[in-house]
C-alpha positions in Angstrom: -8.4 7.6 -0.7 -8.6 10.1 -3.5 -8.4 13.7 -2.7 -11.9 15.4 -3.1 -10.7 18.0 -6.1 -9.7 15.0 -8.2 -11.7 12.6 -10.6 -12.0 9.3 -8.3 -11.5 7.3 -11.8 -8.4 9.4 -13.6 -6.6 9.2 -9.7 -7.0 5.6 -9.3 -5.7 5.0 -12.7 -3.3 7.5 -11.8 -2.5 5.6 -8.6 -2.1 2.5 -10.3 0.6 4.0 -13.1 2.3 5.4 -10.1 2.7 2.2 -8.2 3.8 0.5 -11.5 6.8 2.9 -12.3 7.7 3.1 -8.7 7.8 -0.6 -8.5 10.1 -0.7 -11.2 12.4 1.9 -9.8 12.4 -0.3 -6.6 13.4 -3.2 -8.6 16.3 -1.6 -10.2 17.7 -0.3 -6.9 16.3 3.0 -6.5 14.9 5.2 -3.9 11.9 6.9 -3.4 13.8 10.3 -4.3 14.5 8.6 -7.4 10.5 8.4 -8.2 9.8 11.4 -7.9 12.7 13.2 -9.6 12.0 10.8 -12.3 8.9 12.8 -12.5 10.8 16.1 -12.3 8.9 16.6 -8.6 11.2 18.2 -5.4 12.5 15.0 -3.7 12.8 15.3 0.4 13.3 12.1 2.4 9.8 10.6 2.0 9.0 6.7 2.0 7.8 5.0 -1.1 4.0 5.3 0.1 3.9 9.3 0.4 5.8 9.0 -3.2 3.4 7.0 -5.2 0.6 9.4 -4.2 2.7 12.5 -4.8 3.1 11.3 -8.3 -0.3 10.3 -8.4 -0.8 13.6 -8.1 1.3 15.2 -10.3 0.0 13.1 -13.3 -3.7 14.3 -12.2 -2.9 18.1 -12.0 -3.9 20.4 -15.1 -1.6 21.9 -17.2 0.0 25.1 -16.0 -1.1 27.2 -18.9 1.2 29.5 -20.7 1.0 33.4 -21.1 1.1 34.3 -24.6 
């Protein structure tokens, strides 16, 4: 379920990216730390589930935006 701040159609296409790339790191070996530091996001001991919607997430979150 999408969280209620997000766009319900930018998170499940979010989701879906998420679960693609994390399948992939699966494939090749890798751990669910290995998501999400692949996405440059603190990696704890989490299980591939709570990963996929972490990066979710991330890829739905706006821009920090800069100081000039």
């Amino acid at each position: 379920m999408s969280p209620t701040y997000l766009n319900p159609v930018q998170y499940a296409q979010a989701l879906g990216y998420a679960r693609s790339v994390c399948a992939r790191i699966f494939r090749d070996g890798g751990s669910p730390a290995d998501a999400l530091s692949a996405f440059k996001l603190e990696a704890g001991s989490t299980d591939w589930a709570t990963a996929v919607d972490r990066i979710a997430q991330s890829l739905c979150a706006s821009p920090a935006r800069k100081a000039a």
